[in-house]
C-alpha positions in Angstrom: 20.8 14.6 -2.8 16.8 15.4 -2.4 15.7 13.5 1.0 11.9 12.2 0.4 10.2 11.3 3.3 6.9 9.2 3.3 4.3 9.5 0.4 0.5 9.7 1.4 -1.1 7.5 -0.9 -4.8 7.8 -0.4 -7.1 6.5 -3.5 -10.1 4.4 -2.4 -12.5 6.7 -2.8 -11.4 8.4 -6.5 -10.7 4.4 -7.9 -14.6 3.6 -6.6 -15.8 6.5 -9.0 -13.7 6.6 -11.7 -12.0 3.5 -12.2 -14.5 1.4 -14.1 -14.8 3.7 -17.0 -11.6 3.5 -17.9 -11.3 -0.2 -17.9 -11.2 -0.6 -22.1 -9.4 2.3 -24.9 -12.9 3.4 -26.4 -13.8 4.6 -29.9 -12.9 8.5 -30.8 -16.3 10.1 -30.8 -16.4 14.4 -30.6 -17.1 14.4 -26.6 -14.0 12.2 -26.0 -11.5 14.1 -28.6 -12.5 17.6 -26.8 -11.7 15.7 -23.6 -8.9 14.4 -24.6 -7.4 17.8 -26.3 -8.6 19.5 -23.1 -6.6 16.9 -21.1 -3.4 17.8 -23.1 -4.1 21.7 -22.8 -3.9 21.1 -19.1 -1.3 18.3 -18.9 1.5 20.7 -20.9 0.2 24.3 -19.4 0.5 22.9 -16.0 4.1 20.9 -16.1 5.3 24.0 -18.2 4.4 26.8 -15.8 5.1 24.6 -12.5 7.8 22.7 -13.6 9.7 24.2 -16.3 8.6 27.7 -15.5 7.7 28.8 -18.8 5.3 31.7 -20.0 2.0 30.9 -21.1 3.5 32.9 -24.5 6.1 30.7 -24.5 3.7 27.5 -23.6 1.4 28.3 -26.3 4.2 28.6 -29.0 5.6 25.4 -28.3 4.2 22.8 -26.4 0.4 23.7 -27.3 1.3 24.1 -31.1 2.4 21.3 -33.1 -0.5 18.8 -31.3 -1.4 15.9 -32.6 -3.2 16.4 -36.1 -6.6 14.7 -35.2 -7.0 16.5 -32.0 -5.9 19.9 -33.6 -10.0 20.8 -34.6 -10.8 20.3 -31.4 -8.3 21.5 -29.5 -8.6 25.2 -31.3 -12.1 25.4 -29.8 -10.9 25.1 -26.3 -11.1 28.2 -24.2 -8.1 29.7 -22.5 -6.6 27.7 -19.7 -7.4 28.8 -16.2 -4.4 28.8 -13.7 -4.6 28.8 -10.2 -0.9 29.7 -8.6 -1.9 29.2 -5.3 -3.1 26.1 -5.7 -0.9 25.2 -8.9 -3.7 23.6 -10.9 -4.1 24.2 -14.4 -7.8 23.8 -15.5 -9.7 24.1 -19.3 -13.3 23.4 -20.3 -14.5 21.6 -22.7 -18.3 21.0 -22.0 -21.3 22.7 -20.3 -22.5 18.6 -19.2 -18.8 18.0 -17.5 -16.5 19.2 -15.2 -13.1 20.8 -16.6 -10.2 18.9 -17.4 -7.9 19.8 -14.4 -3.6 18.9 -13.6 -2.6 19.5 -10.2 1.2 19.5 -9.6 2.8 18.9 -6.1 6.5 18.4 -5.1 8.7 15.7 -6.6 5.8 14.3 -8.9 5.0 17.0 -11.5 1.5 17.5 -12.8 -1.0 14.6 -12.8 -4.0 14.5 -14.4 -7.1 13.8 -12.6 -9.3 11.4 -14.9 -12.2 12.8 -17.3 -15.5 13.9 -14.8 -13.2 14.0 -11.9 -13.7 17.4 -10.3 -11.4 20.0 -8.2 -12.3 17.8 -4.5 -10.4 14.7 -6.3 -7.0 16.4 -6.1 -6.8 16.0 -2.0 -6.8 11.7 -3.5 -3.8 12.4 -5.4 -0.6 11.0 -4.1 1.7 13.6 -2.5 4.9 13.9 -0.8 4.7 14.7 3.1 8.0 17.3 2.6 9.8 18.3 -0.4 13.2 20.0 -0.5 13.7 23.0 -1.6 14.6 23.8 -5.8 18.2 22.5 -6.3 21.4 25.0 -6.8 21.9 25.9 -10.4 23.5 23.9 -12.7 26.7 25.5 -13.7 29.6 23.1 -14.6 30.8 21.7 -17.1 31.4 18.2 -15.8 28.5 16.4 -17.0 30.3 12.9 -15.6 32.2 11.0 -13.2 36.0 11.9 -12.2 36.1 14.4 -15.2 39.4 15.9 -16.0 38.2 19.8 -17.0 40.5 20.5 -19.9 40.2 24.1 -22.5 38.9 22.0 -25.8 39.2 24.9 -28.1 39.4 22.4 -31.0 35.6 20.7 -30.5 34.0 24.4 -29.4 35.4 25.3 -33.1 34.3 22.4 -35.2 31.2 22.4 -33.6 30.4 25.4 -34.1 28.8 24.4 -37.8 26.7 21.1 -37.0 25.3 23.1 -33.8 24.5 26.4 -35.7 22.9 24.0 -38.5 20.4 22.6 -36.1 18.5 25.6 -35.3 18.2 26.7 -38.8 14.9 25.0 -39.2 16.1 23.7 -42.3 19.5 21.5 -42.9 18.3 18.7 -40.3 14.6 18.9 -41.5 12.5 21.6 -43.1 10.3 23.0 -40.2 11.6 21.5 -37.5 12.5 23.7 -34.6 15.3 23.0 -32.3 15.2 23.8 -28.4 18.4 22.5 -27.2 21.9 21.4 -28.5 24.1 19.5 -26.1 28.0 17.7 -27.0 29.7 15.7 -24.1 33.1 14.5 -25.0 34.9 12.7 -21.8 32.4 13.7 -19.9 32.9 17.5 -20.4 30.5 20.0 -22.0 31.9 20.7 -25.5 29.3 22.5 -27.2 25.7 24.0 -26.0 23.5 26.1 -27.3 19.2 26.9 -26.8 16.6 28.5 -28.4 15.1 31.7 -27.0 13.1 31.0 -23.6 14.8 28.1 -23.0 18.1 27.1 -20.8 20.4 24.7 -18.9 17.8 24.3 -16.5 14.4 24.2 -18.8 13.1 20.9 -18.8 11.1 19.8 -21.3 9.0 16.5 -21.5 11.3 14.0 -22.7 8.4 12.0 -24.6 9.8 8.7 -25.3 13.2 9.5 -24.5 11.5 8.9 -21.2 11.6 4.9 -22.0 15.2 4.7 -22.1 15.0 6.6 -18.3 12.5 3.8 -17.2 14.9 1.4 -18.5 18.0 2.9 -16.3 15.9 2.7 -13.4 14.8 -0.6 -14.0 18.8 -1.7 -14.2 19.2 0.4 -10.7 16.6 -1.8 -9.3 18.4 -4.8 -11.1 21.6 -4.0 -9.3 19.7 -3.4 -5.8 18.5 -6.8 -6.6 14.5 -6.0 -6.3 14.0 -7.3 -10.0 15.1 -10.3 -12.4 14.4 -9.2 -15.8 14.2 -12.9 -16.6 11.7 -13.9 -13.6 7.9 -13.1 -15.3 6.6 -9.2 -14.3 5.1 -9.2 -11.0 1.2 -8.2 -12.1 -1.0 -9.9 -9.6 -4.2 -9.2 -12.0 -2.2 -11.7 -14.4 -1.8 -14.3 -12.0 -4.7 -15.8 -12.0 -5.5 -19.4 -13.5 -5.3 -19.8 -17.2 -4.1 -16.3 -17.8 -1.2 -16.7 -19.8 0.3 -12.8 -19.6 1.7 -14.7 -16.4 4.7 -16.1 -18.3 5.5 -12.3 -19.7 9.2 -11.2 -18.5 10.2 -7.8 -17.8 13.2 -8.7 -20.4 10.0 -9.8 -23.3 8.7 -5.9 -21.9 12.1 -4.2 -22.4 12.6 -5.7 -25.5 9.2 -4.4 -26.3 7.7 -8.1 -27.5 5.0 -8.6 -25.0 2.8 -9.9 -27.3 0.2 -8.0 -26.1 -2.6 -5.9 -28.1 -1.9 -2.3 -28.4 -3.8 -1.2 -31.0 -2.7 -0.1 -33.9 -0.4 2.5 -32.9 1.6 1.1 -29.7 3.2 4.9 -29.4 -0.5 5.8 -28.9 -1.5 6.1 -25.5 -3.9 8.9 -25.8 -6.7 7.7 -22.6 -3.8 7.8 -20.3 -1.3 10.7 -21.9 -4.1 12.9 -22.0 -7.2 11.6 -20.6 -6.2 10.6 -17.1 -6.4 7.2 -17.2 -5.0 4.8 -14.8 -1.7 2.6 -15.9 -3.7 -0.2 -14.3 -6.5 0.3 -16.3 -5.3 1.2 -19.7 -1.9 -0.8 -19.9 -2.4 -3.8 -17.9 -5.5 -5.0 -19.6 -4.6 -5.7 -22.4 -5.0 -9.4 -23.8 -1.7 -11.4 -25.9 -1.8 -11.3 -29.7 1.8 -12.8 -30.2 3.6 -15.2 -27.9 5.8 -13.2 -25.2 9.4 -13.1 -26.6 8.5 -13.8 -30.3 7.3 -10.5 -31.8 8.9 -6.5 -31.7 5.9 -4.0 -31.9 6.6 -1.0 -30.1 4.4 -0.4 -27.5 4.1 2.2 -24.4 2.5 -0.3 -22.7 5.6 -2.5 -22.0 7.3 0.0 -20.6 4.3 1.2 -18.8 3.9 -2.3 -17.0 7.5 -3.1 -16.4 7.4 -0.5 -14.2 4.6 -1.3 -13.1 6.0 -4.6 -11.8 8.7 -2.9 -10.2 6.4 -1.4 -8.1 4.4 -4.3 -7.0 7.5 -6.2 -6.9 8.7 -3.6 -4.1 4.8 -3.6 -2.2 6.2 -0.5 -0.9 4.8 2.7 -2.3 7.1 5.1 -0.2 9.9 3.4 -1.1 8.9 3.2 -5.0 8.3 6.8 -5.0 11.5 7.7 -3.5 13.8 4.6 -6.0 14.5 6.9 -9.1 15.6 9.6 -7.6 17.2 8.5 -4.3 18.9 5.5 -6.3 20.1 7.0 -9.7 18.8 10.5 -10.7 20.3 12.3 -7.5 22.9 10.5 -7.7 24.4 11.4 -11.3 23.2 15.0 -10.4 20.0 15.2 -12.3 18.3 17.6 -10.0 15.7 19.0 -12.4 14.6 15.7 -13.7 10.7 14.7 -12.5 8.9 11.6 -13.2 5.4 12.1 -13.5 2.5 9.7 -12.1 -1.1 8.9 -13.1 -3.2 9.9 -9.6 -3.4 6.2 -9.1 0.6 6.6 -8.2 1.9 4.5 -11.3 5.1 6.7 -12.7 3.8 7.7 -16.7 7.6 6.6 -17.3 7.0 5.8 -21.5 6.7 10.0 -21.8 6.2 11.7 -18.9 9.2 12.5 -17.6 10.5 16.1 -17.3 14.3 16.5 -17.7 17.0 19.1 -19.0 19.4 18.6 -21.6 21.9 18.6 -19.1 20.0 16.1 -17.2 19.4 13.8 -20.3 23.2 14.0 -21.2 24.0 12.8 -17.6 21.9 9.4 -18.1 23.6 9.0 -21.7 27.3 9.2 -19.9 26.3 7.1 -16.9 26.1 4.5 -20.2 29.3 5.0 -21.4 30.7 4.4 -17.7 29.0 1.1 -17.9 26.6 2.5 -14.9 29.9 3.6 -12.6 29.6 7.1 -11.1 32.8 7.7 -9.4 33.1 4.9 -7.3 29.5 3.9 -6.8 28.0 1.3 -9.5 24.4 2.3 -10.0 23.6 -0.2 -13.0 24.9 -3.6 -13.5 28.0 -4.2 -15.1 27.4 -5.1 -18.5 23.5 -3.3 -18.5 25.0 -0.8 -21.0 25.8 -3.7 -23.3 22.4 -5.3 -22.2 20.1 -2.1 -23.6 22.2 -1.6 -26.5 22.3 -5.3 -27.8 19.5 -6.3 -30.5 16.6 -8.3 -29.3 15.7 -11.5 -30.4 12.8 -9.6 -32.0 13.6 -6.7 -34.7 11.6 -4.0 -36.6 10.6 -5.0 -40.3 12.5 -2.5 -41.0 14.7 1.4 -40.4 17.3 1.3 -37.2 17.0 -1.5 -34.8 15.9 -2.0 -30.8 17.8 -2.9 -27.9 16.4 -2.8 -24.5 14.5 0.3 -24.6 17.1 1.9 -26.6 17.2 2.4 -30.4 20.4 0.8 -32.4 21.7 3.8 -34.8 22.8 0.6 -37.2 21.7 1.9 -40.5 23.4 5.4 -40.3 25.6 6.1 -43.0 29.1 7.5 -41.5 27.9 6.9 -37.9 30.4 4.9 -35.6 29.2 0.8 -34.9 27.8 0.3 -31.4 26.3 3.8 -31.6 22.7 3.5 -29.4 20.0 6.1 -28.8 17.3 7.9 -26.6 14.5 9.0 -29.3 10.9 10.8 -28.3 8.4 12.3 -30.3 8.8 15.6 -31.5 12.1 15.1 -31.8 13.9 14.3 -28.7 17.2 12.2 -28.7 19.8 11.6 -26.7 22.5 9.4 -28.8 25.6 7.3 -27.1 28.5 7.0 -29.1 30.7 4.5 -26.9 33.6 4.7 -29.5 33.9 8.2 -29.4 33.0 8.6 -25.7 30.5 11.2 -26.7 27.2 11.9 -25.7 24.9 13.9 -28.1 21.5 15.5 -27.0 18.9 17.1 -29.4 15.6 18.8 -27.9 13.0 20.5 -30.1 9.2 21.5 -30.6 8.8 19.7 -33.8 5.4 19.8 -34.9 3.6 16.5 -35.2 3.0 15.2 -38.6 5.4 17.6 -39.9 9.1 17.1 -40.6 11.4 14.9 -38.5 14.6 15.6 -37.1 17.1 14.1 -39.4 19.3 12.7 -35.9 21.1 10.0 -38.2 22.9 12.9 -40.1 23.1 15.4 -37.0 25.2 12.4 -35.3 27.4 11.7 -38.5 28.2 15.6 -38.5 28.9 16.3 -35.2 30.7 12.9 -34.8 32.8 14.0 -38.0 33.6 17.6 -36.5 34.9 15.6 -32.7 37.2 13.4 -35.3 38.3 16.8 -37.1 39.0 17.8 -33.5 41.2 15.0 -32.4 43.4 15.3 -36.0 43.9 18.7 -35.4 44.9 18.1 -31.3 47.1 15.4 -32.8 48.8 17.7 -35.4 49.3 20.3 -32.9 50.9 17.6 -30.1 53.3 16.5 -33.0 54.4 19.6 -34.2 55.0 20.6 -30.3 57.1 17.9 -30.2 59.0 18.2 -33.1 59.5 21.7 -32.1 60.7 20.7 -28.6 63.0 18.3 -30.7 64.4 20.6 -33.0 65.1 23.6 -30.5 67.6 20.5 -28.5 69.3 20.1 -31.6 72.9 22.0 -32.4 72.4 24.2 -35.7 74.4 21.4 -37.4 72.2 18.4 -36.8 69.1 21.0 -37.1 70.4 21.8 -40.4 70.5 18.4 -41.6 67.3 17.5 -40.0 65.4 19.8 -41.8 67.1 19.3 -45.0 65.9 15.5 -44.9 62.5 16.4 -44.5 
């Protein structure tokens, strides 16, 4: 387990100059799209070099290509990014009026972005660990769960072979699409695993959205610790305040993404804090009700943004906030090279910003199909797992449906009932196949606006191929057995046996 000791949360003097001007999402004009590519630029070269330790070859090939399309103009003016190791800040320019676009990373929170016109002096504000361990030992086993029972499973490596191979061909899943990581857990054992060059067991990649479903897990840890009621409305002192009625907004109306509040018209879009270093504060929790809390599904980053948000004022206790996911659930299921990233006001960026490994993402998925046991230790309420993966009161007009921060893999053709998912953009998934006791992860680099990841089929394949798998076990056991039987029998009665058959 990683010990933390006390965070060093100083931010008077950064919220005095750079809070107000991120009070409201602006219009896009040319100044704030350069910004805001220069912000991503930064965000991705920093959390790739520091966290994931990738190349800048191998940074510029995936995460910096495939960018969002409106941003792609002016992001392929940008200069090169500057890096400072020694400092680990990652810093591009984008105007001869403004200061660059800088991500600082320290120990146990990633990169964080310091806010558009906030210079290199800002990062001593930024919220920092006192000590850090040191990197975790490598991830080796096999045993991706609890009180696994390691076994050869020559049958699944075999009929698996196919569905994983298919995935990287940038073609039978989606045209274009580009795999980075292929991960089968059957019983809580690696079954089948495979990456693309540059990346490995230990590479973690930003999870995007996948990242919600993680938010959610740790909001069930804090459920079980009893520092929440997912019924009791979110704990947002700027909402309590007279007539305001965001007050009667739940953390359950948040998971189930039905708020009610105004995102826009994109709730996935949360460019002025993703990118431009805004504050959760400031971006997510001012936005006003359009729809009654409870009564409306429009998926929004905000909700999950500001139900963690209420965790942490819920807990008035940043040291202890800081130290929750990771000292209450991710060290304890062994997901060592998972970080949450913060905005530098210390909120955790928990809709996207996590970093995590396939491994590490296959871990969550099985502490679900454990119902939240890990060995004898109950991390999540019993009966969360059914929680996240039972429809809200509120659907989507239409394609799969929502749980509690999880996506319902209900209108898959050939794909098991019950089946629940992780999704992010650019095609991250991590799907939870109770019935089969499987847990499938797919990574990739697929560009944006190009061609999705066609997980609905992927899961019906490999799904198909663990069936496959268990027919031919079961064919094998009963032919042992009939052998055994046959080599008890006298000649006579084998004889006759076999002449019946």
């Amino acid at each position: 387990m990683r010990p933390v000791s006390a965070v060093i949360v100083s931010l008077a003097a950064l919220a005095v100059s750079a809070s107000a001007a991120f009070a409201q999402e602006g219009g896009n004009t040319d100044d704030m799209d350069l910004a805001l590519a220069a912000g991503w630029k930064a965000a991705f070269a920093c959390s790739d070099l520091f966290t994931a330790g990738q190349s800048m070859a191998e940074i510029d090939q995936n995460d910096l290509s495939g960018i969002y399309p409106d941003y792609q103009r002016a992001f392929d003016t940008l200069p090169k990014a500057q890096v400072n190791t020694a400092m680990k800040t990652v810093s591009v320019t984008y105007s001869g009026m403004m200061p660059p676009r800088i991500a600082a990373w320290r120990p146990g929170f990633g990169c964080t972005q310091l806010p558009i016109g906030a210079d290199f002096s800002m990062i001593s504000f930024l919220p920092h660990f006192a000590s850090w361990p040191a990197a975790p030992a490598q991830d080796r086993g096999s045993a991706i769960g609890a009180n696994v029972k390691i076994q050869l499973r020559t049958e699944e490596a075999e009929r698996l072979e196919a569905p994983v191979s298919f995935a990287f061909d940038e073609r039978t899943y989606g045209n274009g699409t580009r795999t980075s990581a292929v991960l089968v857990v059957r019983d809580g054992q690696v079954v089948a695993e495979r990456y693309a060059l540059g990346v490995d067991h230990e590479t973690p990649q930003r999870t995007w959205s996948a990242g919600k479903s993680i938010a959610a897990t740790v909001l069930g840890a804090a459920r079980r610790n009893g520092l929440i009621d997912i019924d009791y409305p979110a704990v947002i002192a700027d909402w309590n305040n007279g007539a305001d009625p965001r007050r009667t907004i739940t953390i359950r109306n948040l998971m189930h993404m039905a708020s009610g509040l105004d995102s826009g018209g994109s709730g996935a879009r949360t460019d002025r804090i993703y990118f431009g270093g805004g504050r959760v504060v400031d971006q997510a929790g001012s936005k006003v009700l359009e729809a009654m809390p409870g009564t409306r599904f429009k998926y929004s980053n905000n909700d999950t943004l500001i139900a963690m948000r209420s965790l942490r004022e819920s807990m008035n206790d940043d040291n202890a906030f800081h130290r929750f996911p990771y000292e209450s659930l991710l060290n304890k299921i062994g997901a060592a090279h998972t970080t949450m990233e913060i905005d530098w006001n210390g909120d955790f960026i928990a809709s996207s910003q996590v970093w995590s490994t396939a491994r590490d993402l296959a871990r969550v998925g099985q502490l679900y199909l454990q119902d939240g046991l890990w060995g004898n230790e109950r991390l999540l309420p019993e009966g969360w797992a059914e929680f996240v993966r039972t429809p809200a009161p509120a659907q989507p007009e239409s394609g799969p449906g929502y749980g509690a921060q999880f996506w319902l893999m209900n209108d898959a053709a050939g794909v098991p009932e019950g089946t629940f998912y992780m999704a992010g953009n650019r095609g991250q998934f991590v799907v939870i196949a109770p019935s089969m006791n499987a847990v499938i992860v797919r990574r990739g680099y697929d560009a944006n606006g190009g061609a999705n990841f066609e997980i609905n089929d992927f899961t019906r394949d490999v799904l198909m191929a663990l069936q496959a798998a268990d027919d031919e076990r079961s064919a094998l056991r009963a032919q042992a057995e009939l052998d055994a039987e046959l080599e008890n029998m006298s000649p006579k009665e084998r004889a006759k046996f076999l002449a019946g058959q």
